[in-house]
LOVEXNU-948255 format. One record per residue (C-alpha): x, y, z. Coordinates in steps of 0.25 Angstrom, whole numbers, padded with zeros to 4 digits, always signed. Layout:
<pts>
XYZ;...
</pts>
This chain:
<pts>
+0690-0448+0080;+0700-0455+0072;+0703-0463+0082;+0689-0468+0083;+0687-0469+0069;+0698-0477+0067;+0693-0488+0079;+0681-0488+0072;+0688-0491+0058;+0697-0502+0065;+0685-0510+0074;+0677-0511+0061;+0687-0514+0051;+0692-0525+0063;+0677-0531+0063;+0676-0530+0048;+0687-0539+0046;+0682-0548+0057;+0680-0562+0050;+0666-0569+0054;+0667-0579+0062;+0659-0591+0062;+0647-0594+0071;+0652-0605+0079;+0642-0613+0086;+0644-0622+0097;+0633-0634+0099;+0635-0649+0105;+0641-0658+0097;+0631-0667+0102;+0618-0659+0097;+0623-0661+0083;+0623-0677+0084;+0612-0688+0086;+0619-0693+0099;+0609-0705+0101;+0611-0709+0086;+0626-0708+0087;+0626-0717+0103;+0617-0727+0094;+0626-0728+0083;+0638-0731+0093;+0629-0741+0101;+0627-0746+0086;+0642-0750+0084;+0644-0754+0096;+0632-0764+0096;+0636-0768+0082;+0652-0769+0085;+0647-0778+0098;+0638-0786+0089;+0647-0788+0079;+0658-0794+0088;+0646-0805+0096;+0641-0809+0084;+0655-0813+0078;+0653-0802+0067;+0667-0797+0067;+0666-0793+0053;+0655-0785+0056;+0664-0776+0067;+0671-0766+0054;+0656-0763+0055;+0656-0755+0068;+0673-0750+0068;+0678-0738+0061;+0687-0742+0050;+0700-0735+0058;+0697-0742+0069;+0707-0743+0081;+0704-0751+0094;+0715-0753+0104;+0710-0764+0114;+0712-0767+0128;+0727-0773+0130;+0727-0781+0141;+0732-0796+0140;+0717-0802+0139;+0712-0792+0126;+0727-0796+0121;+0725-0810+0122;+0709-0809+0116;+0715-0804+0104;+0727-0812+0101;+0718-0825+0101;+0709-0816+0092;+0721-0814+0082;+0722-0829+0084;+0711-0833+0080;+0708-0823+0069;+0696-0817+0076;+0689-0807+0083;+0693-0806+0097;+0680-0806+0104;+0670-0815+0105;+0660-0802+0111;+0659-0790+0115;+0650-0784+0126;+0653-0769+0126;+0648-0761+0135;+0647-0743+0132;+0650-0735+0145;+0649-0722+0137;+0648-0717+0123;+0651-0702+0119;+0648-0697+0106;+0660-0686+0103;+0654-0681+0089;+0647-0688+0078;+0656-0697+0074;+0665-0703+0085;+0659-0707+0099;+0665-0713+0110;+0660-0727+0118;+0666-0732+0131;+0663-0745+0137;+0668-0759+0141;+0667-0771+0133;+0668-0787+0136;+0674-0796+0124;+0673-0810+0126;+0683-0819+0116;+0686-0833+0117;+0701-0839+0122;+0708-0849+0116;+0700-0860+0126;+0687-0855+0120;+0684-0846+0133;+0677-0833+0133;+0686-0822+0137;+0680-0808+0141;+0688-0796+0142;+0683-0781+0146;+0687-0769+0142;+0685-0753+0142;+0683-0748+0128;+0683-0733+0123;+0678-0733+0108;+0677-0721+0098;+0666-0722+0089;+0668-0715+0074;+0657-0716+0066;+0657-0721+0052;+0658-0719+0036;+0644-0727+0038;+0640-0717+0048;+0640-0728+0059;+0649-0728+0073;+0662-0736+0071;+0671-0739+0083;+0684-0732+0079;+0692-0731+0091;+0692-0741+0103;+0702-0741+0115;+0699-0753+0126;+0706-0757+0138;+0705-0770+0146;+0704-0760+0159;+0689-0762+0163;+0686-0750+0173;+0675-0756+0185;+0665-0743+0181;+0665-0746+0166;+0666-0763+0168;+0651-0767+0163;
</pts>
């Protein structure tokens, strides 16, 4: 008998001193942000960075990039080339952009990735307009303001047949 009285005394004293543990519940990510207002916003800078750059406003591009911005750009001779002429000059080293989005994934509410290729157009030193492609992997943070800011960019002058556009 006092055998069991003391298993009994031992199994409630070892729940009693059992600590709550939280209720931890496990929902998407997704179901938690407004995914078509957050594609809309990163179709926003990326219309407004694009925009910016064909219209000459290269003031304007702080608007759509992140203050601890950091872009490493393709390496190959011709990007190198576009941008010592740009140093040159004292400019901006395009003249244009087209880019063109293969995908775009939205990893929480505030930083989203986009994948695409993008032809810049600049003009050489005999006044002829250049074009170089390239494959581009961006990460989106968005904002003090609230607003999606490229942040990170990482491009290559390697432009794969399937993502060529």
């Amino acid at each position: 008998m006092k055998k069991i009285i003391f298993t009994v005394f031992c199994a409630v004293t070892f729940i009693a001193c059992q600590e709550e543990k939280p209720v931890i519940e496990v929902t998407e990510v997704e179901d938690k942000m407004d995914m078509k207002a957050i594609l809309e916003g990163v179709e926003r800078t990326r219309e407004g960075f694009t925009n910016a750059i064909n219209q000459g406003r290269f003031e304007d591009i702080e608007n759509f990039t992140h203050p601890d911005l950091y872009v490493v750009g393709p390496g190959s001779a011709d990007w190198v080339k576009m941008r010592e002429l740009a140093a040159e000059k004292g400019t901006f080293g395009y003249d244009s952009i087209i880019m063109s989005p293969i995908e775009t994934i939205v990893m929480s509410d505030s930083i989203a990735y986009d994948m695409g290729t993008s032809k810049v157009f600049y003009t050489d030193e005999q006044g002829n307009v250049i074009s170089l492609k390239d494959t581009y992997i961006a990460l989106l943070k968005k904002g003090n303001d609230g607003e999606w800011k490229l942040w990170r960019e990482l491009a290559t002058s390697t432009v794969l047949d399937t993502l060529d556009q």
